[in-house]
C-alpha positions as CSV (number, residue, x, y, z in Angstrom):
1,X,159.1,7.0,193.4
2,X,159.5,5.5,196.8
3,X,159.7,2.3,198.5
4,X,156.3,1.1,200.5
5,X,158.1,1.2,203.7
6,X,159.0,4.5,203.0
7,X,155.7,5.8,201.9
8,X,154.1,4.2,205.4
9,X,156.8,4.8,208.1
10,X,155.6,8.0,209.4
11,X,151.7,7.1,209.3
12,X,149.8,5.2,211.8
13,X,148.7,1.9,210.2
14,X,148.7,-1.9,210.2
15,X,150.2,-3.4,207.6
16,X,149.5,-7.5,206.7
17,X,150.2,-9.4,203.5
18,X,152.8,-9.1,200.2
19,X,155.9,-7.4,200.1
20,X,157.0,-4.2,201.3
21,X,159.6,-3.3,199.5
22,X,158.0,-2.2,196.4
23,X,158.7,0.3,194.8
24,X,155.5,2.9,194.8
25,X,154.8,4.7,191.4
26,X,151.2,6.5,191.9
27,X,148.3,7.0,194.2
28,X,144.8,6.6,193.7
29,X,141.3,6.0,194.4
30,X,140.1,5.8,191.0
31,X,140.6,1.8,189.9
32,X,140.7,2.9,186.4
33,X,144.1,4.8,186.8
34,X,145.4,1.9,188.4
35,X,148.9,0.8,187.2
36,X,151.9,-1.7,188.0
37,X,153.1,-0.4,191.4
38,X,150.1,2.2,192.5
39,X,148.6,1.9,195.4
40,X,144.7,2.0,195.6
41,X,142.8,3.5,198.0
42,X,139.3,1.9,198.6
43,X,137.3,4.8,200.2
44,X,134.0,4.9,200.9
45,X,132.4,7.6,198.8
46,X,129.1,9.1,198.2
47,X,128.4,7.6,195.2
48,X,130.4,4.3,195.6
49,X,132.7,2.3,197.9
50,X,135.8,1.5,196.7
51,X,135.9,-1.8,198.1
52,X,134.1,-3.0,195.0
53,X,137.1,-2.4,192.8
54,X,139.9,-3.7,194.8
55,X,139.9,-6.8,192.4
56,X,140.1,-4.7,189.0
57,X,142.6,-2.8,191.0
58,X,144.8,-5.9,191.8
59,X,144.8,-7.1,188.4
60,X,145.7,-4.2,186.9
61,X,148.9,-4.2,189.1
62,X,148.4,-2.4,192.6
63,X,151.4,-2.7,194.5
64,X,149.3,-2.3,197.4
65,X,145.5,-1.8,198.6
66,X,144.6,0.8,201.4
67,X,141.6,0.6,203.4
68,X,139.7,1.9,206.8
69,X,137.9,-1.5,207.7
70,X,138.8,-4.9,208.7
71,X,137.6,-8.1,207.8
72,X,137.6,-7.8,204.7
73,X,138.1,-11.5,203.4
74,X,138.1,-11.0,199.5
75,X,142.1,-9.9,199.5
76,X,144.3,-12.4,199.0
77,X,146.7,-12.9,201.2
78,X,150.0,-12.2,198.5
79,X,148.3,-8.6,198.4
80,X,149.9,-5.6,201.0
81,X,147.0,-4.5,202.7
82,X,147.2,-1.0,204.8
83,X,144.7,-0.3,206.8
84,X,144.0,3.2,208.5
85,X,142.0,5.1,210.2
86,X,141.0,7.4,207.6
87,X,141.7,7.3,203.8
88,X,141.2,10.6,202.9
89,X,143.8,11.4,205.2
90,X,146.1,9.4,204.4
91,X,145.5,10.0,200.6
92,X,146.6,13.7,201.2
93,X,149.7,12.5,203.2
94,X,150.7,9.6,200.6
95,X,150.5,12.1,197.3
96,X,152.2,14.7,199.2
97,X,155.0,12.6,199.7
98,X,155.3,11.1,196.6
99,X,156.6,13.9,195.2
100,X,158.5,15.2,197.4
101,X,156.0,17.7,198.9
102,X,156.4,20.5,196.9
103,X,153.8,23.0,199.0
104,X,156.8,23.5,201.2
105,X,158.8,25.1,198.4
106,X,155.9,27.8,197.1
107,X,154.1,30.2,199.1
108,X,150.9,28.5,199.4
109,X,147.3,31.4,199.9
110,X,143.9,29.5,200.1
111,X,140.9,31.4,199.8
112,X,137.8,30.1,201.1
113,X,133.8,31.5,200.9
114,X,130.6,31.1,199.6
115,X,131.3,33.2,197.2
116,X,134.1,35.1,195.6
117,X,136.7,32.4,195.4
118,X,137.2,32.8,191.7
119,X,137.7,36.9,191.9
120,X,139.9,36.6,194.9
121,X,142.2,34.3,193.6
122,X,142.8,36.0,190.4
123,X,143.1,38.9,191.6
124,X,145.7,38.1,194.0
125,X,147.4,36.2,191.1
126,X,147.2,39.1,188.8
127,X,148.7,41.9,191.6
128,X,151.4,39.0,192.5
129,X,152.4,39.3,188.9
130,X,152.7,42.7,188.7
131,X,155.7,42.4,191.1
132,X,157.6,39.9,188.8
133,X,156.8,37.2,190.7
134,X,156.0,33.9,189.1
135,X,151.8,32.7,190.3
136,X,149.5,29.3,189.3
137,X,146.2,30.5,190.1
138,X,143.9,26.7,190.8
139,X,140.5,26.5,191.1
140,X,136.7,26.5,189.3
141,X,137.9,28.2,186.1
142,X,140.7,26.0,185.8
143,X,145.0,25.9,186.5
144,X,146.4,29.5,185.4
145,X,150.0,30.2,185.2
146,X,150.9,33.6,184.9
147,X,147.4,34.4,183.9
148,X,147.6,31.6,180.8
149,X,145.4,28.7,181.2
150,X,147.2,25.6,181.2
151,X,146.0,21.6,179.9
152,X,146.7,19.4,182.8
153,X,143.9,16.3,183.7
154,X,142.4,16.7,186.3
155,X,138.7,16.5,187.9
156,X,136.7,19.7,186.8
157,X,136.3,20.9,191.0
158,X,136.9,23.8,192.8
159,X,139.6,21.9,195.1
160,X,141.1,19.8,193.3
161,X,141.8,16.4,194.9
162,X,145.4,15.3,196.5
163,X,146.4,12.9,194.4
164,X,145.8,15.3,191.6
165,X,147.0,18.3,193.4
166,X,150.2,17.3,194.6
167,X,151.6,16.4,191.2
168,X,150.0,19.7,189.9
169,X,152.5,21.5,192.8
170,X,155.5,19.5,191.7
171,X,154.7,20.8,187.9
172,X,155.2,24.4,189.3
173,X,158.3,24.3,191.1
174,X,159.5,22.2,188.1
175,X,158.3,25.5,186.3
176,X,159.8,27.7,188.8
177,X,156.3,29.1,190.3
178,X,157.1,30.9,193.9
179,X,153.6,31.1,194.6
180,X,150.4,28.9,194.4
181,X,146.8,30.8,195.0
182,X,144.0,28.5,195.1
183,X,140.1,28.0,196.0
184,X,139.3,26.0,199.3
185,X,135.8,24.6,198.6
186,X,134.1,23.5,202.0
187,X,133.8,20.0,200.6
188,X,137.4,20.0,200.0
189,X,138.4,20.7,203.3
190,X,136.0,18.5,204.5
191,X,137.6,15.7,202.5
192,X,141.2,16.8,203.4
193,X,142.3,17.5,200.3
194,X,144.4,20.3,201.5
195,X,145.9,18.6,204.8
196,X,149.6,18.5,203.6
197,X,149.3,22.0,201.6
198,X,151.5,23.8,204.1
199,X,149.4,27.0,203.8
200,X,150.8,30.3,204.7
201,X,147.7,32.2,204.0
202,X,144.3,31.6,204.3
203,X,141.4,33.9,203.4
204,X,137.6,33.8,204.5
205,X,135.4,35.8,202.5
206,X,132.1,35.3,203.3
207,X,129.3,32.7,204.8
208,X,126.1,32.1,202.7
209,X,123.7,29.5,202.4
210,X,125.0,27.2,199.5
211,X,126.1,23.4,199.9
212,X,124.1,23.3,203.4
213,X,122.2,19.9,202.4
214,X,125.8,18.5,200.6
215,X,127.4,19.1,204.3
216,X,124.4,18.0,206.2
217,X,123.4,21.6,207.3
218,X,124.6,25.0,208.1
219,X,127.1,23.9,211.5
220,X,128.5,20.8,209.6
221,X,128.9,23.7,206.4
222,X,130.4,27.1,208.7
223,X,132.9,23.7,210.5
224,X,134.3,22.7,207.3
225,X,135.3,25.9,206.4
226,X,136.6,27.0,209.5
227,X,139.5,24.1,209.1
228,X,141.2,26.5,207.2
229,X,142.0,28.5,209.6
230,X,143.4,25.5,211.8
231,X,145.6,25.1,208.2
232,X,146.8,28.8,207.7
233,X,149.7,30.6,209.4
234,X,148.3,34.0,209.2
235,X,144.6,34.2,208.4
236,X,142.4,37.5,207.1
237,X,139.1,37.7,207.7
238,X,136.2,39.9,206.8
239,X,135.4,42.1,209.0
240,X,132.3,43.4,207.2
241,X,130.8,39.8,207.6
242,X,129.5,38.6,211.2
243,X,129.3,35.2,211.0
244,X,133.1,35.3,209.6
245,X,133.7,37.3,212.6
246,X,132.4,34.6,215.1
247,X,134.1,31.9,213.5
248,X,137.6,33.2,214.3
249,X,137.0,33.9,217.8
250,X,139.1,31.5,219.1
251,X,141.6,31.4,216.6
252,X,145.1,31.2,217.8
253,X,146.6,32.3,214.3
254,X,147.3,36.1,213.4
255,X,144.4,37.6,212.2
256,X,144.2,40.3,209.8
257,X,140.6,41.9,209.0
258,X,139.8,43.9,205.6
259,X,136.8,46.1,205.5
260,X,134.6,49.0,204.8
261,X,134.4,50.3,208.9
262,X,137.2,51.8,210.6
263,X,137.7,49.0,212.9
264,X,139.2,46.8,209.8
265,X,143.3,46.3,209.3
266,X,142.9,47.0,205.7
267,X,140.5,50.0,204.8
268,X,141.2,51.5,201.3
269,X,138.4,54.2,202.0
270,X,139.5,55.6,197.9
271,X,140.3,52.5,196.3
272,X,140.8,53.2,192.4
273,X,139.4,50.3,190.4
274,X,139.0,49.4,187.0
275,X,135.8,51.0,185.6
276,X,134.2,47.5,184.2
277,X,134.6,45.9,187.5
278,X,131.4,46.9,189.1
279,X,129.2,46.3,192.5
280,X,130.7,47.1,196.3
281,X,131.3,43.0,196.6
282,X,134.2,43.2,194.0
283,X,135.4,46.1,195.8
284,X,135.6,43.6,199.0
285,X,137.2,40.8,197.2
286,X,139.8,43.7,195.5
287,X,140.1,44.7,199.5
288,X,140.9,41.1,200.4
289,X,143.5,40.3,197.5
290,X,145.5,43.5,198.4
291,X,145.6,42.1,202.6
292,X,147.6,38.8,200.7
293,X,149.9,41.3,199.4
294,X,150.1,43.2,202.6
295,X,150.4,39.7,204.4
296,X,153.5,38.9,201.6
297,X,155.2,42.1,202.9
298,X,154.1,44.1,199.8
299,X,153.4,48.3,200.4
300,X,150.4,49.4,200.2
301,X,151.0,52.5,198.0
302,X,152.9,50.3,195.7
303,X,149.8,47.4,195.3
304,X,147.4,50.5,194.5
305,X,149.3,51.3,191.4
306,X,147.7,48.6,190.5
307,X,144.6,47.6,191.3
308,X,143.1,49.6,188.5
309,X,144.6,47.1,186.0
310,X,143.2,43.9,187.3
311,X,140.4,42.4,185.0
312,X,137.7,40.2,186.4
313,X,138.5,35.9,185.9
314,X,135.7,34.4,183.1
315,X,132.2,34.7,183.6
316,X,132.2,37.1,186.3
317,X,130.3,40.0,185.3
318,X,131.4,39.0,181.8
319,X,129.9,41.7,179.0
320,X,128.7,42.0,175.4
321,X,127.2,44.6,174.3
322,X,125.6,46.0,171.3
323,X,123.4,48.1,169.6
324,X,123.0,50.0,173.2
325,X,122.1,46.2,175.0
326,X,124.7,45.3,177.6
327,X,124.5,41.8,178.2
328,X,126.2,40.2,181.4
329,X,126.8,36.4,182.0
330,X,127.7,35.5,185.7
331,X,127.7,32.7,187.8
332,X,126.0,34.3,190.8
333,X,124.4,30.4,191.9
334,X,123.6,31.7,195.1
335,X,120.9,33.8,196.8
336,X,124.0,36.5,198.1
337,X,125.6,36.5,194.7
338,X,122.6,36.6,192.7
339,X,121.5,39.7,195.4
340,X,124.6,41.5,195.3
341,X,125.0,41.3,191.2
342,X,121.4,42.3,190.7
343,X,121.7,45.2,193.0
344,X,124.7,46.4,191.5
345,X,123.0,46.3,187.7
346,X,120.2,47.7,188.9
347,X,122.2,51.0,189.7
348,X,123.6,51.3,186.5
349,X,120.7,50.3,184.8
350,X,118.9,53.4,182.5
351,X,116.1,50.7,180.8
352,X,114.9,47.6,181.8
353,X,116.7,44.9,183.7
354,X,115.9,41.9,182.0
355,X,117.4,38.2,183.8
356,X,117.6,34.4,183.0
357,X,118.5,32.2,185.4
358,X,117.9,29.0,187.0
359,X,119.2,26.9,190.3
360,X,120.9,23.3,189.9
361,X,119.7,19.9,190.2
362,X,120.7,17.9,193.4
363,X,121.9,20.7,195.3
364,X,120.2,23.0,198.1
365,X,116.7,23.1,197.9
366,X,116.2,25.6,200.2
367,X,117.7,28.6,198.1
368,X,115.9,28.2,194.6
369,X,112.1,29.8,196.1
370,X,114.4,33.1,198.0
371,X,116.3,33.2,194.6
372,X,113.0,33.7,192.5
373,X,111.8,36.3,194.9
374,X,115.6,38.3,195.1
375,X,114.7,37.9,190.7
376,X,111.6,39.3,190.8
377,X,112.1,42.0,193.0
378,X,115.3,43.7,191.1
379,X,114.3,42.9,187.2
380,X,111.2,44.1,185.4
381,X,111.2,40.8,183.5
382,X,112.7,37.1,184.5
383,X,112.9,34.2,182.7
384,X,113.2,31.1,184.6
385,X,115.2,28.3,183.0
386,X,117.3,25.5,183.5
387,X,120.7,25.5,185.0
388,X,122.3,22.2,185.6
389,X,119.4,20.1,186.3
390,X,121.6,16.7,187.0
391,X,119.1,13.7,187.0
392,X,116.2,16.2,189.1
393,X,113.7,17.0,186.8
394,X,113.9,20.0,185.5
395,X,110.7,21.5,185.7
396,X,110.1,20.5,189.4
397,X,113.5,22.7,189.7
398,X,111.6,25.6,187.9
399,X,108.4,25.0,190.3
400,X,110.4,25.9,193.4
401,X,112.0,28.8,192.1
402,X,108.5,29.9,190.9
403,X,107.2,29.9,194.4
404,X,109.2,32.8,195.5
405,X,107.1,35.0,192.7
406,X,104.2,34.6,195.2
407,X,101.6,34.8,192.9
408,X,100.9,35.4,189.0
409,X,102.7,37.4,187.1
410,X,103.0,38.9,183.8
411,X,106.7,39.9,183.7
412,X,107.7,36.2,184.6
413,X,108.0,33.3,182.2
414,X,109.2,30.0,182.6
415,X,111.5,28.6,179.9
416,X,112.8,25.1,180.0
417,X,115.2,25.4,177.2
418,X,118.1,27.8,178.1
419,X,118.9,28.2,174.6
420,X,115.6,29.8,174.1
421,X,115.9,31.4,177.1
422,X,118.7,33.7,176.6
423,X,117.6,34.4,173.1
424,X,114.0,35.6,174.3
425,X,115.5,37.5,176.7
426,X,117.9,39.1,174.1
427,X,115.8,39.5,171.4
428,X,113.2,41.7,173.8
429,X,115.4,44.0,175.0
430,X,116.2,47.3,173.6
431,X,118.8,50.3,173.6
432,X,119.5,50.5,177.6
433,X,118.4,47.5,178.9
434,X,120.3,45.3,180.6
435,X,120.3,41.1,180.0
436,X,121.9,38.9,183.2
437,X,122.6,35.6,182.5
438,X,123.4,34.2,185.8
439,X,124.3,30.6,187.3
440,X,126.7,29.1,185.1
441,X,129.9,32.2,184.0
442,X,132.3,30.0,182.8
443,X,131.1,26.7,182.4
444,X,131.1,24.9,178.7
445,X,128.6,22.7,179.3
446,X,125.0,21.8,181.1
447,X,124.8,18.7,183.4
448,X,121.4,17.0,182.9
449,X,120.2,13.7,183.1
450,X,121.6,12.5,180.0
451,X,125.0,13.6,180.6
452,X,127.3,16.6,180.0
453,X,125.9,18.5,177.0
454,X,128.0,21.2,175.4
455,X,127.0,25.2,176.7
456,X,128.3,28.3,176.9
457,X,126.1,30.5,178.2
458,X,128.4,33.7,176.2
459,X,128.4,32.3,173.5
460,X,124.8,31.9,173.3
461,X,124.4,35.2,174.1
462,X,127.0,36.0,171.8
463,X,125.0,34.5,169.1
464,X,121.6,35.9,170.0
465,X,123.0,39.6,169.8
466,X,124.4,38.7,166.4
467,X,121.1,37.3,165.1
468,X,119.6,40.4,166.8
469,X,121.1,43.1,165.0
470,X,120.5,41.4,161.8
471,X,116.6,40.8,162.5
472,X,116.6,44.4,163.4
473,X,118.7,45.7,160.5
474,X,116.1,43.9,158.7
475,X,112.9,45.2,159.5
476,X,114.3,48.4,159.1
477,X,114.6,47.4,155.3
478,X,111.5,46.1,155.3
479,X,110.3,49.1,156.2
């Protein structure tokens, strides 16, 4: 807890109204969390301006309202009234400070990319571990300590935001964690979620296409991620990537490049890894968790001993198998990842490669027609289905991924159900095939227009291989 004045002494602002001696208990921008003595901050959102629930806010308690524009009337004048420049900002400054900001008492890695965030993190989590130290791994699959996933509320998001994330810190100093690895989502940093993070490391993995339309196009998109390396002390790049390449050129950070060419920092030319983590893009993200520990001050020799043991996070290249069908759920969402996972399952692949998949509602339309062709071109059948259609309707979705099939074809199907889908896709395939399930990994649930609907795209398939094997046990009764 701190008093107001306190809070708002080292921030540019104008304050008018109330009292400022009050004693501050919370920060937010959700009205509904409001409580005696939070402070509110009305930011404009996407969805909804905040200025609409400054009353609520006030009579549930706020010890103070914090806004970005002037003249607004509605506030009575007993109410403290801070204006600034940007909220966001000073959201991230406000939450760090109200508890003491822990980031400067961890080592603090961010790892940033289209895609890999998930594997990265987890994997530099697991090898952190493996040298006694104590890790909280934060990001899409959730808060990890030590590799055990903990209950804490919070906002389902890659980044999660500051006033959520700073208390989050405090928890793990309180549970003596020494170091925090977490996922940097572009709209995070574009949101500043991670301004008062302190961040010793920070990690670019790759640049795709994805969350172009969310950021207003690609510049606005490669810009948000390149604030990370404004935010890191050291920074390590991919060197096997161009476009990451070109975005630290003017860095004035260290840099430290991992890759497969002999121009790289970090070259493990006979990496050992484990067996059931397959495809040459996990043996980049196992490339760029071992530069964290190189970073850290780690040996080299002594981080190989154990890359072998690190397992991949859920829903990455996840497998069931049975009866001689290997089934694989993954969240490739993305034209690279969906690529790079096909290709790789294509080379192990003795039968058919059979995948479901589908692209998500309100989100890059651009990506869903190259997706349906990268489908088509590596499987020998696809079924297109939902993914998480949001309020877009969800054949429309399927249309646009059709159009990258160019043409009729028997070996595609559409499917609207995804239940349906992964069973049909299941229940056709036979000793040596191989079923992808790709889009959604870990999730638990689908995002349509009526809401979050429970879904588990393993246990589905999970399910379907069950019923399988009985069906088939019991034709051969039958027979």
């Amino acid at each position: 807890m701190l008093f107001l004045t306190e809070l708002i002494k080292d921030w540019p602002c104008t304050v008018n109204g109330g009292e400022l001696r009050t004693v501050v208990t919370g920060i937010t921008e959700d009205s509904s969390r409001v409580k005696k003595g939070c402070v509110f901050v009305a930011r404009k959102g996407n969805q909804s301006d905040g200025v609409k629930y400054i009353k609520k806010a006030i009579e549930q308690g706020a010890a103070a309202i914090v806004i970005d524009r002037t003249n607004l009337t509605e506030i009575p004048a007993d109410v403290v009234v801070i204006t600034v420049s940007d909220c966001t900002k000073f959201m991230s400054h406000a939450s760090a400070q109200l508890v003491g900001n822990p980031a400067k008492r961890m080592k603090m890695i961010a790892v940033t990319g289209t895609n890999g965030k998930t594997t990265v993190t987890h994997f530099i989590g697991q090898l952190l571990s493996k040298f006694g130290n104590r890790v909280a791994v934060i990001g899409t699959t959730g808060i990890f300590i030590d590799g055990v996933k903990i209950d804490y509320e919070c906002p389902k998001m890659t980044t999660l935001p500051a006033e959520y994330l700073h208390p989050l810190l405090k928890k793990c100093v309180d549970e003596n964690v020494s170091h925090i690895v977490l996922e940097a989502s572009s709209l995070g940093l574009s949101s500043n979620r991670l301004d008062h993070c302190d961040i010793d490391i920070g990690i670019l993995l790759n640049i795709g296409t994805d969350h172009y339309e969310e950021h207003g196009g690609k510049f606005a998109y490669i810009n948000a991620k390149k604030r990370l390396i404004q935010m890191a002390k050291t920074f390590i790049v991919n060197n096997d990537d161009k476009e990451c390449v070109k975005m630290v050129q003017n860095a004035t950070v260290p840099l430290v490049y991992f890759g497969t060419n002999s121009s790289a920092d970090v070259q493990v030319p006979e990496l050992k890894m484990n067996p059931d983590i397959l495809g040459h893009y996990n043996r980049m993200n196992t490339l760029a968790a071992i530069s964290a520990l190189l970073v850290l001050g780690y040996y080299l020799d002594d981080i190989l001993l154990h890359c072998e043991l690190l397992q991949l996070p859920e829903g990455r290249l996840q497998q069931l198998e049975r009866d001689g069908v290997k089934v694989y759920v993954d969240y490739a969402h993305t034209p690279d990842a969906l690529e790079a996972v096909l290709q790789t399952l294509s080379n192990s692949c003795y039968g058919r490669l059979i995948t479901v998949f589908g692209c998500g509602g309100q989100r890059d339309k651009g990506k869903r027609a190259e997706m349906g062709e990268l489908a088509v071109l590596y499987s020998s059948i696809v079924i297109v289905t939902s993914d998480n259609p949001r309020n877009e309707d969800p054949k429309a979705i399927i249309s646009d991924i059709m159009e990258g099939f160019g043409g009729e074809c028997s070996a595609i199907e559409a499917e609207l159900d995804r239940k349906y889908a992964i069973r049909k896709a299941i229940f056709c395939a036979a000793p040596g095939d191989i079923v992808l399930i790709a889009g959604k990994g870990h999730e638990k649930s689908q995002h349509t227009a009526d809401g979050l609907i429970p879904f588990s795209d393993l246990e589905e398939a999970a399910r379907a291989l069950s019923e399988k094997t009985f069906l088939d046990i019991k034709e051969i009764n039958m027979e």
